[in-house]
TIVOKOL-266333 format. One record per residue (C-alpha): x, y, z; chain; residue number from 0. Coordinates in nm, 3 decimals. Layout:
BEGIN
SITE:X:Y:Z:A:NUM
...
***
This chain:
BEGIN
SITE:7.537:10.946:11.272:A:0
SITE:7.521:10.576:11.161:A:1
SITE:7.287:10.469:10.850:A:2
SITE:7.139:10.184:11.024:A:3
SITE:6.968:10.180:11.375:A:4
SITE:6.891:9.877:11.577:A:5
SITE:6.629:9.870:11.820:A:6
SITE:6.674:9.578:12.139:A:7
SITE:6.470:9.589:12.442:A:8
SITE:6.780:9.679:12.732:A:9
SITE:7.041:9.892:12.757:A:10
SITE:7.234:9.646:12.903:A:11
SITE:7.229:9.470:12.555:A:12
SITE:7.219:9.791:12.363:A:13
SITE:7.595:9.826:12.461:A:14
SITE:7.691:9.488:12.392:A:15
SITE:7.546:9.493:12.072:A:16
SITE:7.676:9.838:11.949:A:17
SITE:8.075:9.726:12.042:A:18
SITE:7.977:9.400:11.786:A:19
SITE:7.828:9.580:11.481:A:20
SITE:8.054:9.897:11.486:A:21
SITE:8.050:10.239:11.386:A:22
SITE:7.775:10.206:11.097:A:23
SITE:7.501:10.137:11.333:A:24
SITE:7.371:10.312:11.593:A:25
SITE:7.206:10.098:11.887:A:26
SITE:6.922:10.201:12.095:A:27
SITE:6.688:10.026:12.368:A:28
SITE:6.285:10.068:12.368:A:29
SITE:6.309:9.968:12.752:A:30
SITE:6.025:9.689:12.716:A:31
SITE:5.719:9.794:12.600:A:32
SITE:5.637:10.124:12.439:A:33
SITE:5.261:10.097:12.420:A:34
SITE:4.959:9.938:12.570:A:35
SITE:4.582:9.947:12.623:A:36
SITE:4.445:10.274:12.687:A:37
SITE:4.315:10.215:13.105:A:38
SITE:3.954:10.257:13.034:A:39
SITE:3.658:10.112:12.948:A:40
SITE:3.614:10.052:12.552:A:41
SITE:3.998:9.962:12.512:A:42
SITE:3.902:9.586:12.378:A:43
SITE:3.603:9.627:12.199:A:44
SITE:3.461:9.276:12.116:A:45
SITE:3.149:9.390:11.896:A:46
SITE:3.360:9.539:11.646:A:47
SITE:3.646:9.207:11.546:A:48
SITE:3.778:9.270:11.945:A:49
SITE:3.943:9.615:11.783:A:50
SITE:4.207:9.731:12.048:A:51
SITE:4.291:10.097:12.119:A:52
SITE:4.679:10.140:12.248:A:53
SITE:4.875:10.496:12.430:A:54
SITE:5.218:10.490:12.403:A:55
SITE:5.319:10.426:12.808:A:56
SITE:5.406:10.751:12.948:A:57
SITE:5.739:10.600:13.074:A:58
SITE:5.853:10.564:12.772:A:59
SITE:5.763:10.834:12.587:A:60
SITE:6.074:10.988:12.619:A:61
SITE:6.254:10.648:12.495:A:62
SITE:6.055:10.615:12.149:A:63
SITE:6.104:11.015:12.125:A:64
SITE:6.540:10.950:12.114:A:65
SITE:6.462:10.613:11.869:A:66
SITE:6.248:10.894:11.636:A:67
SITE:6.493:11.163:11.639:A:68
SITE:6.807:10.903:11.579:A:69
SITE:6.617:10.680:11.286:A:70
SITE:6.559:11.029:11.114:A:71
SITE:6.901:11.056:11.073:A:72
SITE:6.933:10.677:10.928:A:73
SITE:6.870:10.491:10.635:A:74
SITE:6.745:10.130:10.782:A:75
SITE:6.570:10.021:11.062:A:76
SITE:6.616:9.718:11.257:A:77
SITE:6.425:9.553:11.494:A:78
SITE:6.573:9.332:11.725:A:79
SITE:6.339:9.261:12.030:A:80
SITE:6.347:8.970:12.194:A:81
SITE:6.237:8.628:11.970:A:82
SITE:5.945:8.569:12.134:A:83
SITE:5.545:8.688:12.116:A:84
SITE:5.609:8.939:12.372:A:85
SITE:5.960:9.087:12.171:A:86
SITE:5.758:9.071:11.845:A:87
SITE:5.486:9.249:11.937:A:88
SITE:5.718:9.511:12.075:A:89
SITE:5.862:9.529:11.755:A:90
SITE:5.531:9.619:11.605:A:91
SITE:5.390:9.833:11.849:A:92
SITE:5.690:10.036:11.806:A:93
SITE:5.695:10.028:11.427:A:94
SITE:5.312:10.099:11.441:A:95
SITE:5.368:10.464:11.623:A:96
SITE:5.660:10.562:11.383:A:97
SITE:5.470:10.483:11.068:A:98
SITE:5.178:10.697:11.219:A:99
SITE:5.444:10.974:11.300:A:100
SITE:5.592:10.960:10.943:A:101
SITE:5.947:10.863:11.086:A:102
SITE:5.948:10.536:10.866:A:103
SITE:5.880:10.732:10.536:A:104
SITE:6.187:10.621:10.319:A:105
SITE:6.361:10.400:10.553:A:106
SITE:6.377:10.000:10.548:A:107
SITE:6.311:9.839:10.805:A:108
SITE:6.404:9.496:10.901:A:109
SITE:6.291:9.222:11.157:A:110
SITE:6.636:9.032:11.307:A:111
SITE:6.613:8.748:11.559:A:112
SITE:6.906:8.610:11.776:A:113
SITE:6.934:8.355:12.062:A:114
SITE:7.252:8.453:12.246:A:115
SITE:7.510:8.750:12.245:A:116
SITE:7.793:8.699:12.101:A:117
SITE:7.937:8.861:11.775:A:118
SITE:7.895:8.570:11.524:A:119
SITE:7.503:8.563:11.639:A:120
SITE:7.418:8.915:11.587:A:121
SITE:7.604:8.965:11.266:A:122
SITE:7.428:8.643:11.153:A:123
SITE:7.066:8.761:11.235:A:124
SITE:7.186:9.162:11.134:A:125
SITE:7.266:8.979:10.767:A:126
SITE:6.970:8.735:10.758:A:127
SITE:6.635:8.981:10.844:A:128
SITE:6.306:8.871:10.836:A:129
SITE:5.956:9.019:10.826:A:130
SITE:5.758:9.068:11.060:A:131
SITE:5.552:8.757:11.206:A:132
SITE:5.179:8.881:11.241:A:133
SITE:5.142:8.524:11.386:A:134
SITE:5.336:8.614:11.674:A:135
SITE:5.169:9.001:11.697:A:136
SITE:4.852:8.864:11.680:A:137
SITE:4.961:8.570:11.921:A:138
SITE:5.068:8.857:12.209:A:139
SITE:4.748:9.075:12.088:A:140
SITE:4.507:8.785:12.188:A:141
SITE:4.679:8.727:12.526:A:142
SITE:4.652:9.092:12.592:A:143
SITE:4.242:9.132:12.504:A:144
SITE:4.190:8.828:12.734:A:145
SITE:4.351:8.990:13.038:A:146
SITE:4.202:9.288:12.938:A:147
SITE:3.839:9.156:12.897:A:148
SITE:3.879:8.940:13.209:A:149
SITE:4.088:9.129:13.474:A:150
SITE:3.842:9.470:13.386:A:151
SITE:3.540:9.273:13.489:A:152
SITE:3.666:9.042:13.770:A:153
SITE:3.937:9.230:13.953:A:154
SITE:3.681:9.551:14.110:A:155
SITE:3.487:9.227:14.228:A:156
SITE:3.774:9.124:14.422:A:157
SITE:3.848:9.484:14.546:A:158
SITE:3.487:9.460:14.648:A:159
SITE:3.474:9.104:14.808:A:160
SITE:3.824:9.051:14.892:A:161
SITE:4.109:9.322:14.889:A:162
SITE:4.190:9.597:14.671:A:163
SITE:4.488:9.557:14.440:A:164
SITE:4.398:9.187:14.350:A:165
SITE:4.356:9.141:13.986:A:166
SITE:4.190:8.813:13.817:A:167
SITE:4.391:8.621:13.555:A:168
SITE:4.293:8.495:13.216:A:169
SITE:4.368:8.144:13.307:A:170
SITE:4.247:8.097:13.692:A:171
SITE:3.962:8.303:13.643:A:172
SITE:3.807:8.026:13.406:A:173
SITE:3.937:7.740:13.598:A:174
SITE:3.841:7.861:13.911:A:175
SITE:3.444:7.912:13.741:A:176
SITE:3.459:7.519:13.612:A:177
SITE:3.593:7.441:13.941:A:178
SITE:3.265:7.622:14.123:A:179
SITE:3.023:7.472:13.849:A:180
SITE:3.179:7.143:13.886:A:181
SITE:3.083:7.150:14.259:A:182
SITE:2.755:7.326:14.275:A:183
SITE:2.683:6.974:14.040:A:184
SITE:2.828:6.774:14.321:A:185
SITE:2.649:6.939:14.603:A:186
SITE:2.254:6.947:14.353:A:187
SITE:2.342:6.540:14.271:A:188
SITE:2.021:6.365:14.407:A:189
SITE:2.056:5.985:14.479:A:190
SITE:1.808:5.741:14.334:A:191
SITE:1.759:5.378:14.440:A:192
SITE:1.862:5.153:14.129:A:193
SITE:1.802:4.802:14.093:A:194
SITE:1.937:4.543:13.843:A:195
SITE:1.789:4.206:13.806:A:196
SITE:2.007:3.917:13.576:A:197
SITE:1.834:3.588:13.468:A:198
SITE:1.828:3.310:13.195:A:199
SITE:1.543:3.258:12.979:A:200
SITE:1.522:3.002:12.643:A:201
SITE:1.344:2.976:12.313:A:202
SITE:1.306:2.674:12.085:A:203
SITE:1.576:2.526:12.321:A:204
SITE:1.820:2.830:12.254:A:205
SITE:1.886:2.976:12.627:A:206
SITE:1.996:3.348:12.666:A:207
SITE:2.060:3.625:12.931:A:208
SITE:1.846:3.845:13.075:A:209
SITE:1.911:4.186:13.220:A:210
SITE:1.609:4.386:13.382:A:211
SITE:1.718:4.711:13.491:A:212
SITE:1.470:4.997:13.709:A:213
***
């Protein structure tokens, strides 16, 4: 068993990876995301700081359960999910259910970032870790409690006015309401008659403009 696992989110790269770093590390993939919103009511709670209660996705259970058992059996951990919001976030969520499960007692664990696979890359970002960016986490988390907060309200409307299996979107669900208040505006103007009268008029031999408007 190798000292140091590395976490990436396919298996496609998993392989790669492992043939690059060798036989000290062992190289595992979480398969996307490992956890999410639990699918009920009360999951995004904005009257208490928009708190957010998360499952581990059942279809990956099995996935985090081989990462626990191997990273037992290592020294280091090191996260390697994709370098964006969505891989960062991964990379917390997955650190998040270890630490609660005691499998990061011990162990160091590392954040690692690369932009293409090839050997120099990975070694590069394997010797040059990073912490995590709650920037990023928090980014992904926001994102998340919108289409949460907006799909769970709007999308049983469209099941109930339109079709079932529609869901509403964070961004066209707002755009779509400016759009409707925008017109209901339109369609409530009332048209008034306006007049505008211009003249000249003079004091003490000074002339100026005049500008009566009703």
């Amino acid at each position: 068993m190798a000292d140091n696992l590395v976490i990436v989110e396919s298996p496609a790269k998993a392989k790669t990876i492992k043939k690059y770093l060798g036989k000290d590390f062992d190289v595992l993939a979480s398969y996307g995301h490992v956890r999410d919103l639990v699918p009920k009511e009360g999951a995004v709670d904005p009257d208490n700081g928009y708190a957010m209660k998360y499952q581990v996705l059942e279809k990956n259970e099995r996935h985090v359960e081989t990462i626990a058992r191997t990273l037992r059996k290592s020294k280091a951990l090191y996260l390697a999910t994709d370098p964006d919001r969505e891989g960062e976030a991964i990379a917390w969520h997955l650190s998040e259910i270890l630490k609660s499960r005691g499998d990061l007692d011990g162990k160091a664990v590392h954040r690692v970032v690369f932009y293409e696979i090839t050997r120099n890359a990975i070694r590069a970002a394997v010797g040059q870790p990073r912490r995590l960016s709650l920037e990023l986490v928090n980014a992904q988390q926001a994102r998340r409690a919108l289409d949460y907060l907006v799909g769970f309200n709007l999308s049983p409307l469209l099941w109930k006015k339109v079709r079932r299996g529609l869901s509403a979107g964070r961004v066209q669900s707002p755009a779509l309401r400016m759009i409707c208040e925008r017109e209901e505006e339109i369609a409530a103007f009332v048209a008034q008659e306006y007049w505008t009268i211009d003249g000249e008029g003079s004091h003490s031999a000074q002339a100026f403009p005049l500008k009566l408007s009703e």
